[in-house]
C-alpha atoms as one frame of an Amber mdcrd trajectory, in Angstrom:
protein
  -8.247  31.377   1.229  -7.101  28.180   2.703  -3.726  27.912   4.848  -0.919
  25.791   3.333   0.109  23.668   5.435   2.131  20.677   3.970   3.057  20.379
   0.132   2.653  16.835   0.004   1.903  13.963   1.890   3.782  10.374   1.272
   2.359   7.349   2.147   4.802   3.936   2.284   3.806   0.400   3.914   6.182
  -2.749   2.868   3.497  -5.962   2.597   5.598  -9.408   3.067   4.211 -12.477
   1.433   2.394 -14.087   4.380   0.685 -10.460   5.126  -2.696 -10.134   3.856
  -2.212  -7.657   0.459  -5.757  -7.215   0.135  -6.642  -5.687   3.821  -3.369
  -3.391   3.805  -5.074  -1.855   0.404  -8.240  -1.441   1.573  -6.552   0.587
   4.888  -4.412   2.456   2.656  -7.519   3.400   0.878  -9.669   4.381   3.689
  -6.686   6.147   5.393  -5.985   7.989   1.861 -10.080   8.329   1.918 -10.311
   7.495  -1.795 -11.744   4.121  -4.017  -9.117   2.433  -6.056 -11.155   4.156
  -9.373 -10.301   7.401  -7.979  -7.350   7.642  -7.290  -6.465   8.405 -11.344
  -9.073  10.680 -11.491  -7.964  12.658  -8.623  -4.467  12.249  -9.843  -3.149
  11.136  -7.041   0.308   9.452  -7.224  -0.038   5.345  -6.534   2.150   2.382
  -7.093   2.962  -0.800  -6.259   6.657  -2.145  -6.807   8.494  -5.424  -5.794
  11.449  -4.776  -3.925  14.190  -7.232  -1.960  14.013  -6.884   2.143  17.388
  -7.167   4.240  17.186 -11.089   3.997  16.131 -11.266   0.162  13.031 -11.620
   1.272  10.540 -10.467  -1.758   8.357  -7.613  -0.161   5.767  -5.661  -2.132
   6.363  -1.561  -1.753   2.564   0.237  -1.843   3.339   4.035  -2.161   1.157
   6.738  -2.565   1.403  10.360  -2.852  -1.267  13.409  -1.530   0.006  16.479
  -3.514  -3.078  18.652  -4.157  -4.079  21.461  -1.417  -7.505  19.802  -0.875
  -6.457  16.159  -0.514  -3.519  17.168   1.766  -5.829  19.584   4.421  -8.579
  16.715   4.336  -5.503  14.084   5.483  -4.503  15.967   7.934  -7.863  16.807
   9.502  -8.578  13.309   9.098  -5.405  12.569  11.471  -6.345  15.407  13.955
  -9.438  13.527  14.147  -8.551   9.953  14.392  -5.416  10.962  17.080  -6.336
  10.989  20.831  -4.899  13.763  22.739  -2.367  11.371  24.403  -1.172  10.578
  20.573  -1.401  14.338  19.647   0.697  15.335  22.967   3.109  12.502  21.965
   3.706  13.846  18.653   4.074  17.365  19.175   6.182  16.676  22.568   8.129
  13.399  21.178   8.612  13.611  17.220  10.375  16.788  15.377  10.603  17.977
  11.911  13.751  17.156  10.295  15.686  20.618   9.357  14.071  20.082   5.444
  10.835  20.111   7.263   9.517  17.164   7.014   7.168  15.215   9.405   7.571
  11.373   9.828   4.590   9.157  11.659   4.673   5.656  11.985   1.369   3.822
  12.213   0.687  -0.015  13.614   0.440  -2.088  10.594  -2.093  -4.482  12.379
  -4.501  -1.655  13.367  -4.514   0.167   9.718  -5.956  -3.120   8.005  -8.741
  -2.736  10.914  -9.218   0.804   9.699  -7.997   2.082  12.979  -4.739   4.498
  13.595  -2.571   3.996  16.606   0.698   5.565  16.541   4.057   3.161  17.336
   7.795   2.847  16.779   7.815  -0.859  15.536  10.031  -1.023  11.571   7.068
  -2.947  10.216   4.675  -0.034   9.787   2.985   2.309   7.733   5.440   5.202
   7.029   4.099   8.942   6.821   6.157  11.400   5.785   4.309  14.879   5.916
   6.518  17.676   3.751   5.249  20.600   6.090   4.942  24.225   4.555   7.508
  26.600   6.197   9.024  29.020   5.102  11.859  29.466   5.210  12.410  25.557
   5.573  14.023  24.182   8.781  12.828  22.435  11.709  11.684  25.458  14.369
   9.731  26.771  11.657   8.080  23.514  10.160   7.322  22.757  14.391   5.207
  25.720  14.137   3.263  24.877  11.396   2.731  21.457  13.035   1.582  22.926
  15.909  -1.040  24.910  13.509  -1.948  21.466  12.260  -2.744  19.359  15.362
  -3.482  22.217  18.090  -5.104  25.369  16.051  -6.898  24.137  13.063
């Protein structure tokens, strides 16, 4: 049987006008590692919604949501992967579960329409939020299950 380790996996990037919509997409759908056509059949969560920025500045919301067991391990291997040990080290040393357990990463917008992942701190981003499985829920607990993740797996 195959370890639990998050129950889902949130995806959010904000696209301003002047930002190429098309090559966000196409990162969000490499990253996700699914064709626009399947993402239905897979039932996996996806929207699009226009939303006001601080300045009334019309920004497009992409959001999409990993909630099945499969899709979730394959995301995170897929981040084990694509992290270098300097970016694992920095997450597991640098970034802590909330106490509800969740997990937030913050990937260089720039990089992710270039189908690459580098980690960063900038607002303008794409925002990860990883719902980790621990029981019971707080942050020592959901730190161990990250640590299961990125060191173990």
């Amino acid at each position: 049987m195959v370890m639990k380790y998050a129950h889902k996996i949130f995806i959010r990037i904000f696209v301003k006008p002047e930002e190429d919509y098309n090559s966000i997409k196409e990162g969000l759908l490499w990253f996700a590692g699914f064709k626009e056509e399947e993402l239905a059949k897979e039932k996996i969560f996806y929207i699009e919604e226009d939303v006001s920025g601080l300045d009334d500045e019309n920004l497009m919301v992409m959001k999409l949501e990993l909630n099945k067991n499969k899709h979730i391990n394959d995301q995170l291997s897929f981040l084990k992967k694509n992290f270098s040990e300097k970016d694992l080290d920095y997450l597991l040393n640098n970034r802590k579960p909330d106490e509800k357990s969740n997990f937030f990463i913050r990937l260089d917008k720039d990089e992710f329409q270039n189908k690459k992942i580098k980690l960063t701190e900038q607002g303008d981003c794409v925002h990860i939020r990883i719902s980790l499985a621990a029981f019971p829920s707080n942050a020592e607990n959901a730190y161990k299950v990250l640590e299961e993740i990125f060191l173990n797996r």
